[in-house]
C-alpha positions, 0 to 999 in steps of 0.5 A, spaced: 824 672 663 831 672 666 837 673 663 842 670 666 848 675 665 855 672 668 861 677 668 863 673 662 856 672 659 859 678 653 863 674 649 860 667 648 867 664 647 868 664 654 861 663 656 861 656 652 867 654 657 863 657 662 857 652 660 861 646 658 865 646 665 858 646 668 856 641 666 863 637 667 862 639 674 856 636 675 858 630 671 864 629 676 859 630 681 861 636 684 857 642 686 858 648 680 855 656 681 849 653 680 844 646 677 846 646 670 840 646 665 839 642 659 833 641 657 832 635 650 827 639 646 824 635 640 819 639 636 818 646 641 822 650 637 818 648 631 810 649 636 813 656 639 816 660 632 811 658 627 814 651 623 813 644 624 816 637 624 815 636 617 820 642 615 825 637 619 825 633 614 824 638 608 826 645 610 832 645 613 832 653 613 825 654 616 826 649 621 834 652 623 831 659 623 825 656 629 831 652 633 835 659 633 830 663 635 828 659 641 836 659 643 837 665 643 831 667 646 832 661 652 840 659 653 841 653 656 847 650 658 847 646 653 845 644 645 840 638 645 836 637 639 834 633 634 838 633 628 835 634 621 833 627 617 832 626 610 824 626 607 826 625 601 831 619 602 827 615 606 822 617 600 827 613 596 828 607 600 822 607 600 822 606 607 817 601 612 820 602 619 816 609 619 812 613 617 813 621 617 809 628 616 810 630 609 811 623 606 807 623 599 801 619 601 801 619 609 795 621 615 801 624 620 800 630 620 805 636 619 806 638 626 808 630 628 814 626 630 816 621 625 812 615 627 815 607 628 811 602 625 814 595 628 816 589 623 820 583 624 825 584 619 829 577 622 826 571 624 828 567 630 832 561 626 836 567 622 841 568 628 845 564 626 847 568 621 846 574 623 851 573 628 857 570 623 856 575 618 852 581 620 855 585 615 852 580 610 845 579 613 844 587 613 846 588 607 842 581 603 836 581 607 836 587 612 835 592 608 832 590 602 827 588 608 826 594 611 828 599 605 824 595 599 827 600 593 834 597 594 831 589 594 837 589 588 842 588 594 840 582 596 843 579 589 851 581 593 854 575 593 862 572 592 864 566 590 872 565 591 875 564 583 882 565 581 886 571 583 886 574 576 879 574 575 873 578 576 868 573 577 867 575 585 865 582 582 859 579 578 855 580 582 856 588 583 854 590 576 848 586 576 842 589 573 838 588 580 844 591 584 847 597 580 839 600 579 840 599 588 846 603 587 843 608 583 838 610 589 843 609 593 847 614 590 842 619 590 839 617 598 847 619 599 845 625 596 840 627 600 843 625 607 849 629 605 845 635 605 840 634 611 848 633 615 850 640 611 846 643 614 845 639 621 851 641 622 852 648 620 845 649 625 851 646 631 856 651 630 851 657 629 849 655 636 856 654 638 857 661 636 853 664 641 856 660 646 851 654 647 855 648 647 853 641 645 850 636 650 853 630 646 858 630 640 855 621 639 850 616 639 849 609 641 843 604 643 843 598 647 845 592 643 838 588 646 834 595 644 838 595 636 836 587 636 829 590 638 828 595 635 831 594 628 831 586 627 827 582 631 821 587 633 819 588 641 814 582 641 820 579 638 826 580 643 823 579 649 820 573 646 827 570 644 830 573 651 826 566 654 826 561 648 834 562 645 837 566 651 843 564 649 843 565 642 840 573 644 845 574 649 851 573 644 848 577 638 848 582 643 855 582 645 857 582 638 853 588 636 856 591 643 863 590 639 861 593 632 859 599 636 865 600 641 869 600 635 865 605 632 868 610 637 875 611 635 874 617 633 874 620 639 881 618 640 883 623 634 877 628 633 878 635 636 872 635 639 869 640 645 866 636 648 866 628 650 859 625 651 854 619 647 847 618 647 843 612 649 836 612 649 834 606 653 828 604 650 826 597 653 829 597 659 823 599 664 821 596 670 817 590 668 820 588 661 825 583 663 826 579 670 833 583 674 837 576 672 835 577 664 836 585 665 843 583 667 844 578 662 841 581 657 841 588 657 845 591 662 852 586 661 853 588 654 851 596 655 855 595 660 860 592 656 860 599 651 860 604 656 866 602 660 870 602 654 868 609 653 870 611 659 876 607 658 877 613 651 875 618 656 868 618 655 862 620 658 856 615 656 848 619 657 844 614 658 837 616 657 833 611 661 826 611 659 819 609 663 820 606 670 827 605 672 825 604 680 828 596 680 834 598 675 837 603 680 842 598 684 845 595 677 846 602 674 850 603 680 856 598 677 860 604 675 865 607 676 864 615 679 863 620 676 864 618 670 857 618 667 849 621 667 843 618 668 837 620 665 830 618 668 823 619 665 820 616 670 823 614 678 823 616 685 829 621 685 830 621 692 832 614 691 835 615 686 839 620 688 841 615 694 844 610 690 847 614 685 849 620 688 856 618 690 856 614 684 852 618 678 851 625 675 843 625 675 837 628 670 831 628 669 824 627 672 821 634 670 813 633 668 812 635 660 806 634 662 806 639 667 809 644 662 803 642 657 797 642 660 799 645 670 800 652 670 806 657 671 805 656 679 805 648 678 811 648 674 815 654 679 814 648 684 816 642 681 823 645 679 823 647 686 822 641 688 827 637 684 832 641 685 831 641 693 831 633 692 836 633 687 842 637 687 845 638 694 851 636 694 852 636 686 851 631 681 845 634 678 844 637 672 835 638 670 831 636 664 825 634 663 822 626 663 822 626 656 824 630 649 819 637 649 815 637 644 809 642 646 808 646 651 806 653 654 811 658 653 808 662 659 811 654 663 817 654 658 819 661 661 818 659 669 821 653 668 828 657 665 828 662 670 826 658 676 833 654 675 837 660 673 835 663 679 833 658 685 837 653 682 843 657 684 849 655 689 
């Protein structure tokens, strides 16, 4: 496999600038020293050095040792992987939205990824409370829903009472709630851990000079309603019989979700990046009036503002995107990546070349299952298709979680190589 060696590569401070200038070159549309290269990788780590998904979730250190292994052997230009989640803390919860490799009781085998099972958390005629106390429908109904050990939370209520007494408290220190916060307290537990050492996996791989791809994440206001309240069938079931209802409950999660990013306004961080993966955009899902109206005005909404902040929105566009591109062009340039899984790249790159930095498109199931020449060739071929004139920065269609190490090594190389200005 190549080594790509720059003068400076020796010490990985300098070769962490060198590699988050790359990228921000690219993302301002403008031609480096050559295609930067940031690949998503989900469970690769994990197949190519002996570990599992399940040590995600329960055995950090083995799933760290797995993920450093695989950046010191591959280094790309930036750090994308999967942070660690606690199994313990959904055991806790007693979690129904997924099911997970090492959940006590589970079919999904150890090598998996967590499995989403749908529910309707929130009906139809719940809008309406939904939207004029968020926080009290999420706390009251919402997760006692989707997390049934803490039913004891939906007996949290106020009722106004003199100043002087504790009577509005009454509620907290029911036996029902306080047995609520006493799981809560030990899912705080677990979370802190798994964050500790999310965290302390980052800086390792900032240490040999990798930065990281996005220092945020966000999602869709219509996806946060599909994939959390209402369930797929659900939203786009409303978004034809209570537009109107939808469309202001996306505005309003669009709302609570810029708010959340103050900390951009103060933290020192390396880079200034969020992730959004686009989950029920595609083609074919929504008419280009409702796409407008629905999903792409309210995300729109957030990215702009974080652009205001002096951040660059990674949207992560998933299943085909080909009727989407002229929308997404409403933009400021240079100022945001967008990511396709599956779309016509030289469209693309003809709509948004002088508006957007693009990624994307590379086959994982080609780096599966075609062989080395395959691969060799399609990275030729998007990078001839993709980065002239910059704008470009290459990754696969979708998060990698298996493939052949002989692929993964001829992708790398090819990019190092032919990928150069």
């Amino acid at each position: 496999m190549t080594n790509e060696t720059p003068s400076s590569s020796q010490n990985p401070q300098d070769l962490f600038r060198e590699r988050i200038k790359r990228v921000d070159d690219a993302i301002a549309l403008q031609e480096g020293d050559r295609v930067p290269f940031a690949p998503f990788n989900s469970a690769l780590p994990y197949f190519l050095y002996g570990g599992t998904f399940r040590d995600s979730m329960y055995d950090y250190e083995k799933a760290s040792q797995c993920i450093l292994r695989f950046y010191q052997d591959f280094q790309p230009d930036a750090d994308i992987h999967l942070a660690f989640t606690s199994g313990r803390s959904n055991e806790l919860a007693g979690s129904t939205m997924i099911d997970w490799p090492g959940r006590p009781g589970t079919r999904v085998p150890d090598f998996s990824t967590h499995q989403v099972i749908e529910h309707e958390y929130m009906s139809q005629d719940e809008y309406p409370e939904f939207i004029n106390d968020f926080m009290g429908f999420t706390l009251r109904k919402y997760i006692p829903r989707a997390f049934p050990n803490l039913k004891g939370l939906s007996g949290i209520h106020f009722v106004p009472s003199i100043v002087l007494s504790t009577t509005p408290l009454a509620s907290f220190y029911s036996p029902d709630v306080q047995e609520a916060f006493s799981i809560l307290a030990k899912i705080g537990e677990e979370d802190a851990k798994a964050a500790a050492a999310s965290n302390a996996l980052s800086a390792r791989i900032a240490a040999m000079g990798i930065p990281p791809m996005m220092t945020g994440v966000g999602e869709a206001p219509f996806d946060i309603i599909g994939d959390y309240y209402r369930g797929t069938l659900g939203a786009l079931t409303d978004q034809i019989e209570c537009p109107d209802m939808i469309e202001k409950a996306c505005d309003m999660l669009a709302d609570i979700q810029i708010a959340s990013y103050g900390y951009f306004k103060t933290a020192p961080l390396p880079v200034k990046r969020v992730f959004f993966p686009l989950h029920k955009g595609m083609d074919g899902f929504m008419s280009p009036k409702q796409y407008e109206k629905l999903y792409w005005n309210p995300l729109k909404k957030i990215m702009l503002a974080l652009i205001d902040m002096g951040v660059t929105p990674f949207i992560y566009t998933e299943g085909k995107y080909n009727s989407r591109l002229e929308q997404l062009a409403d933009v400021p340039a240079g100022k945001v990546i967008y990511h396709f899984e599956s779309v016509d790249m030289a469209q693309a790159k003809k709509v948004l070349g002088s508006i957007a930095c693009i990624s994307g498109n590379m086959s994982i199931y080609l780096l599966e299952h075609g062989t080395r020449q395959q691969v060799i060739d399609a990275c030729k071929s998007l990078i001839d298709t993709c980065a002239p004139g910059g704008g470009y920065i290459f990754d696969t269609n979708g998060s990698i979680d298996n493939a052949k190490r002989e692929n993964i090594e001829a992708m790398y190389d090819t990019v190092l190589t032919y990928g150069k200005k």
